[in-house]
N, C-alpha and C positions, 0 to 999 in steps of 0.2 A: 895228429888230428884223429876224431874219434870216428867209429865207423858210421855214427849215424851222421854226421857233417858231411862225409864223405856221402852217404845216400841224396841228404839234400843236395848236396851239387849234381848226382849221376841225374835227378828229376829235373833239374833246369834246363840242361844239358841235351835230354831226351825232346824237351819240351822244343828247345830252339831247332835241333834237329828236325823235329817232324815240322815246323813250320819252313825251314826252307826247301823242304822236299813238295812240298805244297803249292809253292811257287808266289809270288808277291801277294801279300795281304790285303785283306778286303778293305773298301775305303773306309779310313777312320767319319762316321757320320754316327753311329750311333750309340748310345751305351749297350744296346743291345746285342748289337753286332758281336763287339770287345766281350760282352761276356759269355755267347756263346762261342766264339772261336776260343775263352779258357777254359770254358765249360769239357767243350771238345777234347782237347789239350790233356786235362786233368783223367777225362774220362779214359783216356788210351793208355794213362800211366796206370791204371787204378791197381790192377792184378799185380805188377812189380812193385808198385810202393808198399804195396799190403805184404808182399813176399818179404819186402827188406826189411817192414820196421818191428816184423812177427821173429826174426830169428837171431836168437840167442848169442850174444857176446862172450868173452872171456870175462867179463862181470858180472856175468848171471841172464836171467832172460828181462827183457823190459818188453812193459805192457804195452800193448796192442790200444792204437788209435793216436790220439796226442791230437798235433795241430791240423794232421791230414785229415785225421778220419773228422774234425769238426767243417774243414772246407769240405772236405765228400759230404755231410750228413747239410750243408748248405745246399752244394746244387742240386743236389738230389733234390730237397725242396723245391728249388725253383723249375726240375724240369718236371713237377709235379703241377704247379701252377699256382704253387703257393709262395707268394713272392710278397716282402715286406712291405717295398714301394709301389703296390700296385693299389694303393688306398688312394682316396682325393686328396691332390695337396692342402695343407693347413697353412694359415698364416703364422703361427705358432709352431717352434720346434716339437716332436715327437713326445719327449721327454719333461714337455712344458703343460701337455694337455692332461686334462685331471677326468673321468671317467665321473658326471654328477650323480648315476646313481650307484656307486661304489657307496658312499656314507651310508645314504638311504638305507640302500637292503642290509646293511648290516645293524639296523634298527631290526628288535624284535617285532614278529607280525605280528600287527592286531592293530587297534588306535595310535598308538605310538609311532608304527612305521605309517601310518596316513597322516598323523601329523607332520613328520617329517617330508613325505611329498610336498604338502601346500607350502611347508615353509622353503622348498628349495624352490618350486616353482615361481614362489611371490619375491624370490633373493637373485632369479636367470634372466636377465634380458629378454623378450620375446622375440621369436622372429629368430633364434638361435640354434645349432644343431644340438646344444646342451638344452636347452628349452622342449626340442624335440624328443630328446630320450628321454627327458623326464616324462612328460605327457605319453610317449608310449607305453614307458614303466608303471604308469599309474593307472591307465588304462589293463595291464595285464595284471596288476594286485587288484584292483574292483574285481574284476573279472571270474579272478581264481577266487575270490573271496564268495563269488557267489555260485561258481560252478563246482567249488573243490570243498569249498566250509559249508555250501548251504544260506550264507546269509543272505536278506532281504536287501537289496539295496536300496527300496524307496526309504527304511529306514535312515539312510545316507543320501537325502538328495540332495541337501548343501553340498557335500565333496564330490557328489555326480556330476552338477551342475557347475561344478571349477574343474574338475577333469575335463570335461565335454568342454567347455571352452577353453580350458589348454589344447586338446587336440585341435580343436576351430583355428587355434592361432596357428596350429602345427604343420597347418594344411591337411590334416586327416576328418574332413567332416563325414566321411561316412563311419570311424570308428565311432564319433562322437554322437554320431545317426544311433548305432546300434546301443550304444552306452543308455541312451534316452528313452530306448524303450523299452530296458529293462526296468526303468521304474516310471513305466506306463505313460512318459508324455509322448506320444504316439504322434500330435499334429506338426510339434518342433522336430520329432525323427525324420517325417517326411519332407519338413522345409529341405532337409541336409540332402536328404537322397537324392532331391528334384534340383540342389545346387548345384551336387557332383553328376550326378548321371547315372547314377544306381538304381535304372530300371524297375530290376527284378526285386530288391529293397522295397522300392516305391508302392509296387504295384501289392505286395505281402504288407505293409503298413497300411495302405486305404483299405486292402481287404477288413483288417483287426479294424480300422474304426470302423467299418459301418458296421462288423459284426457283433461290436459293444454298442455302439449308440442307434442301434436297431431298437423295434418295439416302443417301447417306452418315450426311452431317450429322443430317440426320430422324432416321435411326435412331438417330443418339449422343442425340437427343433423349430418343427413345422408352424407349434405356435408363437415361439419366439419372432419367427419371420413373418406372420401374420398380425403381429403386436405392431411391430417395424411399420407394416403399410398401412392398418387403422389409424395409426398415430399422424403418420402425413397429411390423410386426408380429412382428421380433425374428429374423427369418431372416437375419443378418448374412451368414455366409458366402455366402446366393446373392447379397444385397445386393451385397457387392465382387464378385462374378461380374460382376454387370452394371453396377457402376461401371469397372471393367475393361474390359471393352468398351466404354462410352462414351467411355473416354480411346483406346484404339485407334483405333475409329471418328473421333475428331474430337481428334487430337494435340497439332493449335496452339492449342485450344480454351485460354487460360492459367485459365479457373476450372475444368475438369474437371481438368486434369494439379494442380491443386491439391487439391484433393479427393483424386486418387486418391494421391499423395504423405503426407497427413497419414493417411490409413485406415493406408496400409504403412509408416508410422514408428511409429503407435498399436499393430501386430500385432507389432512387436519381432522379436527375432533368432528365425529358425527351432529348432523343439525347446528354446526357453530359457523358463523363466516365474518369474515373479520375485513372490512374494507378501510384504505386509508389512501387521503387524496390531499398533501400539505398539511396540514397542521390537522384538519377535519378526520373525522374517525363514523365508521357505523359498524359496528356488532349486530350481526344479524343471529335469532335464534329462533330453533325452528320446534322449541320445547316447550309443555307447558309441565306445571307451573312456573311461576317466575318469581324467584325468591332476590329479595333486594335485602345487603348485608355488606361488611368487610371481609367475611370471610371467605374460604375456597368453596364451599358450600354453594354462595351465595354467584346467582348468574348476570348480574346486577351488581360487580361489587364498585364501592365507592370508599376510598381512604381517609374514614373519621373518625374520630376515636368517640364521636359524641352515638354512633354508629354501634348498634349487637351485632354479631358475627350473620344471624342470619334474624334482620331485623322484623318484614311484613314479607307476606306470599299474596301474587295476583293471579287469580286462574279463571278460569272459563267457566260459566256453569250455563246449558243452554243459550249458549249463543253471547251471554252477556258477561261481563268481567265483574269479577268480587276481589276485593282484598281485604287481607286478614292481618291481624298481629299476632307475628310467634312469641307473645311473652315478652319483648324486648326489654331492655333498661331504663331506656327513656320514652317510650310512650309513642303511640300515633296519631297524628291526624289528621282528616279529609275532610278537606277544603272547611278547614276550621271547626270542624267537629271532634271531640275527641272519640277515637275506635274502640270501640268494646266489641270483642267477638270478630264478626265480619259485619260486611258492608259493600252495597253499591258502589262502582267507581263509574261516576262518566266518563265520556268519552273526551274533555277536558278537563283535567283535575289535577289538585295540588296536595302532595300527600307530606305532610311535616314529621319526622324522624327523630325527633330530639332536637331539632334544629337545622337538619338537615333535608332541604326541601327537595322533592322532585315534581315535577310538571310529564304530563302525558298528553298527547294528543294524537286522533285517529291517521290511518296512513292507509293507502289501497291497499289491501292487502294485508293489514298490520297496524299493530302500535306503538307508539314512540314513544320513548321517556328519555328523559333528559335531567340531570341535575346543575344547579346554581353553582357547585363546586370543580365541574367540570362539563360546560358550556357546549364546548367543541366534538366531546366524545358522546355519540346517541345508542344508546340500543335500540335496535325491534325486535320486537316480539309476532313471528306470522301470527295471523289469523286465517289466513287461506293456505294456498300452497307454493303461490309466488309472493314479490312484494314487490311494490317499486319504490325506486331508492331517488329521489329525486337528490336536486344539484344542491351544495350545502348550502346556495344564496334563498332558494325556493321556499314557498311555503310549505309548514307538514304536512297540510290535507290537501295540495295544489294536484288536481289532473291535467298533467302534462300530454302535448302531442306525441304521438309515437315519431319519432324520428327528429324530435328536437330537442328532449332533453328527459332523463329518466333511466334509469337501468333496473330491467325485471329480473330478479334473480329470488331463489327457491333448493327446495332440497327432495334430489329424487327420492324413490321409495327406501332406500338405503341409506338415506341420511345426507349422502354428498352433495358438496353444494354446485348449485349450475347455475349457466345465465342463459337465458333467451334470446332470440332477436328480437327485434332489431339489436343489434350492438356489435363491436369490433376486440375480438380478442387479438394480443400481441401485431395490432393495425390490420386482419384480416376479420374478412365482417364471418357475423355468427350465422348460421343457416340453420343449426338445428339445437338445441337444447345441448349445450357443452358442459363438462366437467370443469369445476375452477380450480386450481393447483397455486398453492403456495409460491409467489413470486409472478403471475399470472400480471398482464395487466389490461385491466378490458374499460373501454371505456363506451359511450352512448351517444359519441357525434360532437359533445360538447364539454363532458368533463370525465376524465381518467382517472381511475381508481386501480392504485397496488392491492393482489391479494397478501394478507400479513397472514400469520400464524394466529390462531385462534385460543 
């Protein structure tokens, strides 16, 4: 038998000995116990085992360590406090767990290893501690990417804003807090802070907004919340006053310049108003002259081919109306006269187009015309500043009582169109001279009219 066999027995041997000089063993209850009583054990033999397996045989010397010096360089570790099993237990064996950002970082930095994040992330379960390294790791490449390279990361705010909601998932909203405002969305950093508790976060985040949306900005606020209450109480026109200036005041703002875009596509063409009640139609306009035609030109148009694009003009002269022919194709005539030049129109008159006739007749306010090709749809032309629009059974020149059938409507100094009272917009009566808005629907007691697109 060789002498190192013979050492390994003298270590056993030593080991049994000092435990029964020790006196009966501690209760078997824990693994703990078990391995510091070998811990122990090992440690009193250390200086003779290292003496035995250092010194040279009749075969030569053999090297120092072997299987000892790997159990010594073990406990050592553990009376260090660095101990294998002292990690969370896994459901999965040790040797079965894959480490998800091992692949990843072995991606070249730059787009390439940030593509590879989104795609581990969008392939991990959420709610996972692989899910969770992932979202940390990708929170410290953003990061380094803009503390260590320099880069801008609103450039990146798609990848910002799926990082930030990996950590969300991760349970880290205050990393996800700070992540958001680096590329300035400041109101969603403070959501996070004020979710988790992040005080001192909080209170440095409100600081940076008012200190950006000071001056200026404040006030686009102030008149946005000003717009907000005119509009309740039904004073529209100041209401866009000071939606108008909140879009002025704050430009790049993209939800005020929307707002203020849908009001001024809802207020339609200047001096046009376009009312429709069943099948019945009135075009109101608040322009002169008035050109009758098929074409875009034409304010008056009528779909006939026997029709010029822009056939006669009516306009005003001293109080009284004249119409003209522009040269048309087929010729004009009033009330059976043929037109040369210009001409008187009464105040009932039948104007022939090549065949295509229209009738006018006076209105408060205004004059009607109407053609045989299309019966139901009227235009008015003001003559004052309001008009009343009686009911479509009613007569054209009929003076209706206020309050039983009639709608005065007109175009402020600006063009927009408004209604008067008496009448009832969207079934709340009118009190003051209102704005009318596309979709609008006001009616006079007895008959309702849609505002259309003009």
């Amino acid at each position: 038998m060789s002498r190192l066999v013979k050492d390994r027995g003298s270590v056993g041997r030593r080991i049994w000995r000092r435990r029964k000089r020790r006196g009966p063993a501690a209760p078997m209850g824990t693994a703990a116990a078990e391995a510091g009583e070998l811990d122990r054990d090992l440690v009193d033999g250390e200086a003779d085992d290292a003496a035995t397996f250092e010194e040279p045989d009749e075969e030569g010397p053999r090297p120092s360590g072997g299987m000892l010096a790997a159990v010594r360089a073990l406990f050592s570790r553990r009376k260090q406090g660095v101990t294998p099993r002292s990690v969370a237990p896994s459901s999965e064996p040790s040797y079965l767990v894959i480490d998800p950002t091992r692949d990843v970082l072995s991606v070249p930095r730059g787009a390439a290893r940030l593509d590879a994040f989104e795609r581990a992330l969008a392939e991990t379960p959420a709610g996972t501690p692989q899910q969770r390294a992932l979202a940390l790791a990708y929170h410290r490449e953003l990061s380094g990417l803009a503390e260590g390279a320099g880069v801008d990361l609103s450039l990146l705010e798609a990848r910002v804003e799926r990082c930030a909601q990996a950590l969300i998932g991760a349970g880290e909203e205050e990393r996800a807090g700070t992540l958001f405002l680096r590329v300035g969305k400041k109101h969603q950093a403070a959501e996070l802070f004020l979710q988790v508790g992040a005080i001192d976060a909080l209170e440095e985040t409100h600081a940076q907004i008012h200190w950006d949306e000071g001056g200026a900005r404040h006030q686009a606020r102030l008149e946005l919340e000003r717009f907000e209450a005119l509009w309740l109480v039904g004073a529209r026109d100041q209401a866009f006053e000071a939606l108008t200036r909140a879009h002025s005041l704050w430009p790049e703002n993209p939800i005020y310049a929307e707002m203020h875009a849908r009001f001024v596509e809802r207020l339609g063409k200047p001096r046009r108003l376009r009312l429709r009640a069943r099948d019945h139609e009135r075009l109101i306009l608040g322009t002169w002259p008035l050109v009758v035609g098929r074409g875009e030109e034409a304010a008056l148009v009528l779909q006939s081919p026997m029709l010029s694009r822009a056939h006669v003009q009516v306009e005003r002269k001293d109080g009284a109306l004249v119409v003209r022919d522009l040269d048309s194709r087929g010729g004009t005539r009033v009330d059976g006269v043929t037109l040369v030049g210009t001409a008187p129109l009464r105040e009932r008159a039948v104007i022939d187009m090549g065949g295509v006739v229209v009738e006018t007749a006076p209105l408060e306010g205004g004059v009607l015309f109407w053609a045989a090709l299309a019966p139901s749809a009227r235009t008015v032309a003001l003559t004052a500043e309001r008009v009343l629009i009686a009911a479509p059974g009613a007569a054209p020149n009929a003076t209706l009582i206020a309050g039983v059938g009639g709608l005065r409507v007109g175009f402020d100094v600006r063009g927009r169109a408004v209604v008067e009272p008496p009448a009832k917009l969207g079934g709340e009566a009118v009190r003051r001279a209102t704005l009318l808005l596309e979709g609008d629907v006001v009616s006079d007691g007895a008959w309702s009219w849609n505002v259309a697109r003009a």
